[in-house]
N, C-alpha and C positions, 0 to 999 in steps of 0.2 A: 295399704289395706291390712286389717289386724287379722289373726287368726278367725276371731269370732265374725268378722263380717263375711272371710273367706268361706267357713261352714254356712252362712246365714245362706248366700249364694247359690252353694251346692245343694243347700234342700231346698229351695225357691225352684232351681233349674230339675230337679228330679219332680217338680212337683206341674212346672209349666215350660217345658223345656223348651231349647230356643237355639236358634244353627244351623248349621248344614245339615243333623243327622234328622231333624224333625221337618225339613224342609225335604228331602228327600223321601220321608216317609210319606209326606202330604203328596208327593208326585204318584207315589206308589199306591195311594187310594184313590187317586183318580185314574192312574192307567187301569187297577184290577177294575173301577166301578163303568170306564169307558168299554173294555174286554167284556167285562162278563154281558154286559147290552148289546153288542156287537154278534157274541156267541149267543145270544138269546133269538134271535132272529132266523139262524143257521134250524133249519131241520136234522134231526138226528136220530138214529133209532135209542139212544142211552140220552139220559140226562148229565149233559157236561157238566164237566169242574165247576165250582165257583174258586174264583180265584181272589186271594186274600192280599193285603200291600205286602205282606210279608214276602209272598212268592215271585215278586220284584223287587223287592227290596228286604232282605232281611234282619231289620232293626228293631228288637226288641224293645219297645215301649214301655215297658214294666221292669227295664232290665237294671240288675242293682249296681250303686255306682262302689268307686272304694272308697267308701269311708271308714276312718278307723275308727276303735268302740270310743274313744273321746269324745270323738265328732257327733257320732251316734246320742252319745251320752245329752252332749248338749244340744242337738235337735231335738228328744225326747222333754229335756228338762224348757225349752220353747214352748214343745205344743201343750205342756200341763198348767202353763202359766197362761197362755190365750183362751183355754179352755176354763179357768176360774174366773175371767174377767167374763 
């Protein structure tokens, strides 16, 4: 695998990530959206928590990978080239 397919990869996977860490985030929105219906039911004098995948799972989604300014360099010089066609 050449450098350039290895960067192509890592903006792909930042872009639709794919693995263990994104499969357990998907557990984590079904546990907070099965909890928060469950605690919706409960009578309370306060309006409980909502609770987010994060708060079982804390895996930033948005979280930045390391790429170095090269790598950076040439996913930037991708997206202005798919953006002209």
């Amino acid at each position: 695998m050449s450098s350039a397919e290895f960067t192509e990869w890592q903006a792909y996977l930042t872009v639709e990530p794919q693995g263990y860490d994104i499969d357990t985030w998907r557990w984590g929105m079904l546990v907070a959206h099965i909890t928060n219906a469950v605690r919706s039911t409960i009578a309370t004098k306060r309006k409980p928590k909502v609770f987010k995948p994060s708060d079982f799972y804390p895996f930033a989604k948005d979280e930045k990978t390391d790429l170095t300014p090269e790598q950076r360099a040439y996913i930037e010089s991708k997206r202005k080239r798919r953006k002209k066609k």
